[in-house]
N, C-alpha and C positions, 0 to 999 in steps of 0.2 A: 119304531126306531130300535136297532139291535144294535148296542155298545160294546168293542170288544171286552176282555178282560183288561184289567191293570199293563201288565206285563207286556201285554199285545202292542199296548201304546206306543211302546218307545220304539215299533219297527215302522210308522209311516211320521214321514216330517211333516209339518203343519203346511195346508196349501197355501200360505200365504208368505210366510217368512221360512220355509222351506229350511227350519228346524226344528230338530228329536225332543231339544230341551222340554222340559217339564218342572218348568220355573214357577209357581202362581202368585206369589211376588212382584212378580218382573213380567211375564205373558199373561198371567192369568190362568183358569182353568183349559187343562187340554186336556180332550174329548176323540177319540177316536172311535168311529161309525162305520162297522162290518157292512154294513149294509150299502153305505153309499160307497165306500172302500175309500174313504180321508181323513186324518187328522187335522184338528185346527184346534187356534188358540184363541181363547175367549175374546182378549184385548186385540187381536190381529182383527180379529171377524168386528167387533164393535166402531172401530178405527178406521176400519178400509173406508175410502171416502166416497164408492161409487154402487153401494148397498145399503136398504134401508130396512126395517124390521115389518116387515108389511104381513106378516101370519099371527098367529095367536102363542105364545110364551113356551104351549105345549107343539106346536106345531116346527117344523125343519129341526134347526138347531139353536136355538134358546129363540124362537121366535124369525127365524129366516130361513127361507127358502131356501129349498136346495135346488133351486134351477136360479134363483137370486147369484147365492153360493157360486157357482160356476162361471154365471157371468162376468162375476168379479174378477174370477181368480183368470179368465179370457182376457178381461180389459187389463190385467196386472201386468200378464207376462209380454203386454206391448209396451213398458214402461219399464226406461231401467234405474236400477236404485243409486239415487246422487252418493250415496255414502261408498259403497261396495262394488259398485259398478252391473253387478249382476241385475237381470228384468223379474221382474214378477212383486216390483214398489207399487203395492195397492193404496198406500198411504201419500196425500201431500201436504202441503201446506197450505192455509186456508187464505194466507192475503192473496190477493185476487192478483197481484203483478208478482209472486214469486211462484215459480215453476220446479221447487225440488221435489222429486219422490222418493220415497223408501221406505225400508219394510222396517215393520216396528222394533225389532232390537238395534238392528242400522240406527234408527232414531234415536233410542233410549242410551247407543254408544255415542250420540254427537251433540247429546243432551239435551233433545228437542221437547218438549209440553206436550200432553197428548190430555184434554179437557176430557172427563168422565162425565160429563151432564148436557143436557141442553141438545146440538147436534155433535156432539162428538168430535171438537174441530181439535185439529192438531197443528201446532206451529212449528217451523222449523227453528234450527238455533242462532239464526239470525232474527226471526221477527218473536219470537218465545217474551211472553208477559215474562217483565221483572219486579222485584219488593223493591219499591222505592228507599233508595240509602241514605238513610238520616243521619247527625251527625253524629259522632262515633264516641260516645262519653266514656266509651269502657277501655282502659287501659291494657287488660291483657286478657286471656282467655274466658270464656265462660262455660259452664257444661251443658250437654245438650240434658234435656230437661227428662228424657226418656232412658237413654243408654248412662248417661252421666258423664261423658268422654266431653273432652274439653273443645272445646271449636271458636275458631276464630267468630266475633259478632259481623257480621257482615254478607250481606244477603247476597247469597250464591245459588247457584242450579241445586248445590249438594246442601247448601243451608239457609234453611227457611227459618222465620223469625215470626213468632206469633203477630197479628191484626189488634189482640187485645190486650195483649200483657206485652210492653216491648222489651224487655228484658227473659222473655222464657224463648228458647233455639232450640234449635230441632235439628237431627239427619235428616234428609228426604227419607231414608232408609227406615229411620226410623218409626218416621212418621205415615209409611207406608202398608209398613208392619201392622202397627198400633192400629190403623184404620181398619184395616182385612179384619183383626180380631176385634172390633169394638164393634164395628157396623154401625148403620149408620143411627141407630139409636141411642150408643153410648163413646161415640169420637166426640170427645171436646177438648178445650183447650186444656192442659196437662197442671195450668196454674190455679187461673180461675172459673175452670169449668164454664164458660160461655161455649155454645154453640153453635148458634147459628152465623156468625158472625166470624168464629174458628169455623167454620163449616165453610161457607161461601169463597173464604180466602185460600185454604186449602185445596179447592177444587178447581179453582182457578190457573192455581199452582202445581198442576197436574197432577194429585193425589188422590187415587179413586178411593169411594168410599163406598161398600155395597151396602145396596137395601135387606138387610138381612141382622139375626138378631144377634147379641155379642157371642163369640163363641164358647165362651163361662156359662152364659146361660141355657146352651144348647146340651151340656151334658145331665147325663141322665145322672138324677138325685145327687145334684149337684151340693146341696144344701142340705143334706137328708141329716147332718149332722148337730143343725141347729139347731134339731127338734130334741135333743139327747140332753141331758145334764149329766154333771162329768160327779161321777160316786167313787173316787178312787184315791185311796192314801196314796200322795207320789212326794214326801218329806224323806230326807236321806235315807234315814234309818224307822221302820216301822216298827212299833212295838205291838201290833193286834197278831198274838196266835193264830188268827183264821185269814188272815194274806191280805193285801190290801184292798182287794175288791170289798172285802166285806162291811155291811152300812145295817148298823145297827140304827131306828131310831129313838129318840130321847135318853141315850146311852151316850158311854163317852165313847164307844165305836160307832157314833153318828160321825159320817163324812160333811166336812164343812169345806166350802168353795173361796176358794179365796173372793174378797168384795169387789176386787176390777177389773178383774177379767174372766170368772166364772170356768177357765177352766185348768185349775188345779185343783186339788184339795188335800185336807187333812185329817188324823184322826183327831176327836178333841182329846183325847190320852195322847195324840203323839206331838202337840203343837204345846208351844209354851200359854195358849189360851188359859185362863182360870174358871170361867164360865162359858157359856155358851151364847152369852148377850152378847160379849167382845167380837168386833170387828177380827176377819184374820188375811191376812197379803199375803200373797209367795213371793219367794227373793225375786223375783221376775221385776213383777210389777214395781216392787220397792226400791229396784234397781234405777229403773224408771222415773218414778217420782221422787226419789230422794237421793238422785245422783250423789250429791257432796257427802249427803249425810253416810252412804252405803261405802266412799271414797274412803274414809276416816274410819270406818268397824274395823275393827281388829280380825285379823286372817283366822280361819276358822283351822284346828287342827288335823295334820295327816289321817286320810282313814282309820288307821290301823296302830292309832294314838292307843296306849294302854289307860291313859286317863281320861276317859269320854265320859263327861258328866252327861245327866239327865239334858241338860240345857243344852247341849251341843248335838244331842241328839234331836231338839224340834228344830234346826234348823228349815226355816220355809225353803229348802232348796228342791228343786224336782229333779228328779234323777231320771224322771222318764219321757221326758222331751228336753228340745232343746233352749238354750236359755232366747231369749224373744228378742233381748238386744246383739244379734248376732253381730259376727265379725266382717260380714259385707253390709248389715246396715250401719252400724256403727264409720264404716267406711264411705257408705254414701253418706252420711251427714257430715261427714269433712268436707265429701266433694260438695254438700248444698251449699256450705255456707262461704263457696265463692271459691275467688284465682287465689285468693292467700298461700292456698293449704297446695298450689300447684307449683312448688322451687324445686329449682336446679339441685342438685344434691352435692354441686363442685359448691357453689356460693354459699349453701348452707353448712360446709363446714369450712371457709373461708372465713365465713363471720363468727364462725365459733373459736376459729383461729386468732379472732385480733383480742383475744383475752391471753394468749399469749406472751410475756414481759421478754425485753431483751437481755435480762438476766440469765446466763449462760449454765446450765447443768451438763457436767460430762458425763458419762457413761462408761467405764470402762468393762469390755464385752470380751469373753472368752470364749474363741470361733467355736472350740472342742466342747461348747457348753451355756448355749445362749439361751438359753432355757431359765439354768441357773443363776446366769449374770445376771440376767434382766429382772429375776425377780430380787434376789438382793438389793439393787441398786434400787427398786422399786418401794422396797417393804423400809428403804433406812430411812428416818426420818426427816432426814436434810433434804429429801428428797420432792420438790415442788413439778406437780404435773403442767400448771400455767408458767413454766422455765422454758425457755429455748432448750432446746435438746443438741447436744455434740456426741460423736461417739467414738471411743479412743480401742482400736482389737488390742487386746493383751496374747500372748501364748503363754501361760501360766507363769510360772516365776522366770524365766527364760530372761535376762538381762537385755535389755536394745531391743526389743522383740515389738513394742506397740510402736504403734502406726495410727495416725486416722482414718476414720472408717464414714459410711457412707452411712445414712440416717434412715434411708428409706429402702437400703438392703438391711441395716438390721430388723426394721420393720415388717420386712420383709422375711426374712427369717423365722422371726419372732409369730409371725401368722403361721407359718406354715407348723414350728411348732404347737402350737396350740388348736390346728385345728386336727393332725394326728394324735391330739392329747387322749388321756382318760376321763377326763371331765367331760368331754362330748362322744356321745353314740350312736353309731348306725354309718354305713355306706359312703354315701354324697352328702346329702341332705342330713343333717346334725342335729338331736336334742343333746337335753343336758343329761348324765348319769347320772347313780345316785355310787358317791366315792364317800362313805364314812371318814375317810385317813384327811382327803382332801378337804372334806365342813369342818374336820375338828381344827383344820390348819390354816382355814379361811381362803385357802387358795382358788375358791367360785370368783369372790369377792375379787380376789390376786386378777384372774383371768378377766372379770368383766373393765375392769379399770385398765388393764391393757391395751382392750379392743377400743374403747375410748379414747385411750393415748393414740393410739396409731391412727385415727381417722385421723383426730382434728390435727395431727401433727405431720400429718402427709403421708399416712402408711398407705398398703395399699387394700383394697376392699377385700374383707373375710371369704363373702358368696359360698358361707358352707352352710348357714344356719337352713331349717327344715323353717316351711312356712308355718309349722306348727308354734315353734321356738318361735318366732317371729311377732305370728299374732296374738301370744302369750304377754311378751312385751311391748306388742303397741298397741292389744284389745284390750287385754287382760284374761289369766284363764278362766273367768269365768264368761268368756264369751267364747272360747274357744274348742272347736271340736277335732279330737285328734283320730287318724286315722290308723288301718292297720299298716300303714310304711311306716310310720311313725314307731312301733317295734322292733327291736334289735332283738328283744331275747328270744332265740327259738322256742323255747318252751312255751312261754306265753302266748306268742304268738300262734301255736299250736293250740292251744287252748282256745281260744277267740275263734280260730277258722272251726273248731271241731265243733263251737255252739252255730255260730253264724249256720252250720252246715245242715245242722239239726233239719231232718226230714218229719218229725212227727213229734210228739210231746213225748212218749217213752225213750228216744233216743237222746232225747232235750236232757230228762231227769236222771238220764245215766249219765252223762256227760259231767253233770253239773254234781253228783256224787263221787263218780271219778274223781274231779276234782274240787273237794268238800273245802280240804284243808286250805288251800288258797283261797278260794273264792272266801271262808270266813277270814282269813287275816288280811284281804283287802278291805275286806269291808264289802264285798259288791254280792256276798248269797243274798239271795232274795227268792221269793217262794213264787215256781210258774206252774200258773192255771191254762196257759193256752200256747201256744207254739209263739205267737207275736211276741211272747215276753224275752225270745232270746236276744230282741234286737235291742231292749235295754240296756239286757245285761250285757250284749257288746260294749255300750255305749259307756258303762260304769266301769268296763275293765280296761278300756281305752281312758278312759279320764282317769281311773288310780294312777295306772302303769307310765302312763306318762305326765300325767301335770301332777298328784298330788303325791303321788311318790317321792317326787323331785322337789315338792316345795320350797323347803331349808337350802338346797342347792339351788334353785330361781330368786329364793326373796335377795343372798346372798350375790348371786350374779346381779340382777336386780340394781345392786346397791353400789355396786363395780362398776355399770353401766352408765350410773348417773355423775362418775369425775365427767365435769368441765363441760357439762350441761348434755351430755348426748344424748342420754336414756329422753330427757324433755323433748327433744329435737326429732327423736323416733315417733314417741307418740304423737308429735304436733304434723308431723314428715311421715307419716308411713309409706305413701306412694315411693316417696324418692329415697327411702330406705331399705324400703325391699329390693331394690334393682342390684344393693349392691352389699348386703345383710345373705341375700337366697341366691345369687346368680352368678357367676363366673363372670367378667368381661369377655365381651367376644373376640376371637382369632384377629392379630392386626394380620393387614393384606399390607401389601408392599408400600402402597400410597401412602397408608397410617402412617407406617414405622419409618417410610420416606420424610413424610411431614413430622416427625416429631423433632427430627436433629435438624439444627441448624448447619448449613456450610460455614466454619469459622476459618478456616484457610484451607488452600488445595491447592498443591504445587504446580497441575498441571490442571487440564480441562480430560484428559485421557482417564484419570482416579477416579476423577467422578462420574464419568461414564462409565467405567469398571461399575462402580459403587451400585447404581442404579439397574446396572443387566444384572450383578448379585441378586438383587432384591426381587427382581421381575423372575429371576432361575430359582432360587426359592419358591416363589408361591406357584410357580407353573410344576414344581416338583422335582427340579435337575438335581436340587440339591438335596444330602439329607441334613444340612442344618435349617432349623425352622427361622419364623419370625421370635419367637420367644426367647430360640436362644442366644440372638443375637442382644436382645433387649435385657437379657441376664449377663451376659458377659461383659456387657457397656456399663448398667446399673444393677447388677443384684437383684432386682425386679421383673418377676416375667409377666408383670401387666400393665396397665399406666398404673399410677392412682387416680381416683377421683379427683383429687387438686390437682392431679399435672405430676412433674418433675421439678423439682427446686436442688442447685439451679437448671435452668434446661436443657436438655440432650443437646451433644456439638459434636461434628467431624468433621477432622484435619485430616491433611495429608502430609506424611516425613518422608525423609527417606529411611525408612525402615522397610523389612523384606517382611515382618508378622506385624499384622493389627495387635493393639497395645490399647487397654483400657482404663481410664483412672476413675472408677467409680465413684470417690468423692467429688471433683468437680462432670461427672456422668458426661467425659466426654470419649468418646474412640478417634484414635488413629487408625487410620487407613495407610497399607503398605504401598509402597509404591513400584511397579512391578511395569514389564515389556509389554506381557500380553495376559487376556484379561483370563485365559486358560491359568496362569499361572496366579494369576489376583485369587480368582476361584481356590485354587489347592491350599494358596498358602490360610485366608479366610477360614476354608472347613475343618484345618487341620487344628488351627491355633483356637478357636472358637469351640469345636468338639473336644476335644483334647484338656481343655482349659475345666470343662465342665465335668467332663468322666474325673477329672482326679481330686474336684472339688466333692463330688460325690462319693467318692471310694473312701475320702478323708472322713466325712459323714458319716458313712457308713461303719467305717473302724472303729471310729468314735464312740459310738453308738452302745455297745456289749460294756465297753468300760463303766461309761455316764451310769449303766440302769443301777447301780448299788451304791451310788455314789451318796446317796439319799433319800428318806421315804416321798420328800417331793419331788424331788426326776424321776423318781423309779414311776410315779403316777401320771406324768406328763409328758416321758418321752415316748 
């Protein structure tokens, strides 16, 4: 047998389903044979229903003939495939009075069983075994037990339902996956590990499972590391002159293991130990077993604290791996413990809304300065965040000048200032900075209680935050690992790429003398014996730089976070909080922004056909007004909110020659016009037009505001 190369593979289709693909998932292994001049797929050739394995394992191609081989693929191409229509359907269906053929992806598209044991029968998707549907006790999603992605209970082609556990669901996908790499000595049920039983049922259910041993087990010195015990000081700050590797014994530079997990350790000089009898934990583990109690320890101080006592120094923290309760497990234990932790993110700040009183707070907002309104009106003490909210524009002392304003464009405003503020850093994707003027002035605190205010009150979603910031506050930093996007400062980040880059240990130690004076005032020098130790010290200049830098600016945000219960609702929410914390809303298309406004009157049937070729000439590109800006010019909002619009979007039609928007009750007039040419002009004119000078006003504005104050001057 002379197998081509890899490469060679992908230029003969498989004889049987007469495709390149090289799926082993889905087809199985493909094999291409210089010698016979075919490729085939493992599942096509085992499947074909008019071939048996009559040689020996080593002999043809896993045990079949290759004049076998041929016959088949002869008898195939007189048969043509029920799916696709084309001949060469070596595959059918095994009830004795149905007549479909086709070729195995044909099948695996119309979602047919193909039995991996026994004889190899295949059903079509008409006669396909099904899991009998029992009654349905579960009210809403549950995860699949593999991937953790939620799935309807209810047994389908795409979702199988364990034999022994009847509450554990599955992908097929998943569970197709999981078999390949388990094999068939270690595929069991994902709950309670039965197997024969999960075995039987699975196969039935057309999940092949090969005779072969887990793929874990198959690499080489897989395990060579449990033979090792871990000798290595990894506590924040190491006080042994000769680096951490070093293991004096019966000394107080004897390296001690922590007791439940064996691998961290410490020095007994550098741990708060008193003897060497005493038991000793790293934060890890004691994070672990003493959840509530480690909840309640008081926050340890910034690296680069001048007052670092002895005791602050044994901290059990490891600086040289990652913390064990990480931020994706931490997150699959929300998803284990059921549909609870899977809500709407509109309902959940609905319900955060009925704390709400219909006791009425005004607002009064200065367009040339809402930055500063809002925190005034914010910081006075009459000031109740569980108030209904009004909002009154002022033009400075100007006589007659206020008007009412619309809630969910000051909100709207109100975000857009704060997320070009100085209190957040970097591009798209936002942490917090560290603003001395700003901690002395409480304004973290100012910003977090804002962003609070604006969900539950109808604003519209931030979607600046960096998933770092994010998993900060719904993991905790100390689950949290940040990476190099997560830097704004060029220097530093210069620094991190120049160690990260490090080719050899002498380039390492020049680097890291280069930059002496930082690394000791973060706190992260640390002494390297081997080129591996740069990826620590990445890992400790990425956690100063951006979490513990920032502490006094997060506990502060932190604490702004938690008006009117939201900071709770994140960490209970984190799924439906990131979507709208980290993400922009996506582009509405014409339907959207169609469906959002009501028809409240229309003089004619002509406007609204106008209205509707608008929307449709927009997104096909005729026009240059977008979806957004109509959605700004109507409401001050260029997104939905997650709650919607209160009250809801409405278009009328006047006799007026320019669309006319009343942002407080968020509704547009539509002009009403001969021809729909002329609907068009007047639209893009009043609408573009409307917004350049709302922006150029902004803009003016802007030079004046910045000395207005040492808090605008930080914030605009």
């Amino acid at each position: 047998m002379n197998e081509n190369k890899p490469d060679n593979s992908q230029s003969l289709a498989c004889v049987f389903c007469r495709k390149n693909d090289d799926c082993p998932n889905k087809y199985g292994e493909k094999k291409t044979y210089e010698k016979w001049n075919f490729s085939v797929h493992y599942y096509c050739l085992l499947m074909s229903s008019g071939i048996w394995q009559r040689g020996k394992e080593e002999e043809g191609v896993y045990g079949f003939l290759i004049e076998d081989i041929r016959k088949e693929v002869q008898r195939a191409s007189k048969l043509k495939c029920t799916v696709c229509k084309k001949n060469g359907a070596s595959i059918g269906c095994v009830v004795p009075t149905c007549k479909r053929s086709y070729h195995l992806p044909c099948g695996l598209q119309k979602e047919c069983i193909f039995q991996f044991t026994d004889n190899f029968a295949s059903f079509c998707w008409k006669h396909r075994p099904v899991q009998a549907i029992t009654s349905n006790k579960y009210s809403s999603s549950l995860p699949c037990t593999i991937c953790l992605e939620f799935v309807e209970p209810i047994p389908t082609y795409n979702i199988l339902q364990s034999p022994c556990c009847k509450n554990a669901w599955f992908h097929r996908d998943c569970l197709q996956v999981q078999a390949i790499n388990a094999g068939v000595f270690f595929f069991r049920c994902t709950l309670c590990n039965n197997t024969d039983i999960f075995q039987k049922e699975m196969l039935r259910m057309g999940i092949h499972i090969p005779e072969k041993d887990a793929s874990w087990e198959l690499e080489e010195n897989a395990y060579q590391e449990l033979l090792q015990s871990h000798d290595r000081c990894d506590v924040r700050r190491c006080h042994c002159k000769k680096g951490r590797d070093y293991n004096e014994p019966n000394s107080k530079w004897e390296v001690k293991r922590c007791q439940s997990c064996g691998s961290s350790g410490t020095h007994l000089a550098c741990s708060s130990l008193q003897s060497w009898e005493q038991n000793w934990e790293c934060l890890d583990c004691r994070r672990i077993t003493y959840t509530s109690d480690f909840q309640k320890a008081p926050k340890h101080p910034l690296a680069n604290s001048t007052n670092v006592t002895v005791t602050d120094c044994l901290l059990e923290e490891s600086s040289s791996k990652l913390p064990r309760q990480s931020t994706v497990a931490q997150h699959k234990e929300l998803l284990r413990q059921g549909s609870k932790f899977r809500r709407d993110i509109s309902t959940i700040l609905i319900e955060l809304g009925f704390q709400i009183k219909k006791k009425t707070k005004t607002l009064y907002i200065n367009k040339a300065n809402v930055w500063r309104s809002a925190l005034e009106q914010f910081q006075s003490q009459k000031f109740n965040p569980s108030c209904s909210i009004d909002v009154v524009y002022v033009n400075g002392n100007e006589v007659g000048s206020q008007h009412l304003g619309s809630k969910q464009e000051f909100l709207s405003h109100l975000m857009h200032h704060l997320e070009n503020s100085s209190v957040f850093e970097g591009s798209l994707a936002k942490n917090l900075s560290l603003n001395s003027q700003a901690v002395k002035e409480n304004l973290y605190y100012e910003v977090g209680k804002m962003l609070a205010i604006s969900l539950v009150h109808g604003g519209p979603s931030p979607g600046f935050f960096s998933e770092t910031l994010f998993n900060c506050l719904a993991y905790g930093p100390e689950n949290t690992l940040p990476t190099l996007d997560d830097v704004s400062d060029i220097d530093v980040a210069q620094i991190i790429i120049k160690i990260d880059s490090a080719t050899d240990l002498n380039i390492l130690n020049s680097v890291i003398s280069q930059h002496y004076n930082y690394l000791e005032v973060s706190g992260c020098l640390r002494l390297t014996t081997s080129l591996s130790d740069k990826f620590m010290l990445v890992k400790d200049i990425l956690f100063y730089h951006v979490i513990n830098r920032v502490k006094a600016p997060f506990e502060s945000f932190k604490q702004g976070l938690k008006t009117l219960g939201v900071l709770e609702k994140i960490q209970t929410y984190p799924e439906a909080f990131y979507k709208i914390l980290c993400h922009k809303p996506e582009n509405l298309s014409a339907k959207n922004l169609s469906d959002l406004f009501t028809i409240h009157s229309v003089a004619d049937v002509q406007t609204l056909r106008f209205w509707n070729s608008y929307l449709k000439a927009i997104e096909d590109g005729k026009s240059a007004t977008t979806m957004e800006d109509i959605l700004i010019f109507a409401t001050g909002c260029s997104s939905v909110p997650p709650t919607g619009f209160k009250p809801s979007l409405s278009v009328e039609s006047l006799h007026v020659d320019f669309p006319v928007a009343d942002k407080y009750r968020n509704r547009l007039v539509l002009p009403a016009t001969n021809t729909y040419e002329e609907f068009q002009e007047n639209m893009d004119f009043t609408i573009r037009d409307t917004l350049r000078l709302e922006k150029e006003e902004r803009s003016h504005i802007l030079p004046r505001t910045l000395n207005v104050s040492s808090n605008e001057e930080m914030l605009i």
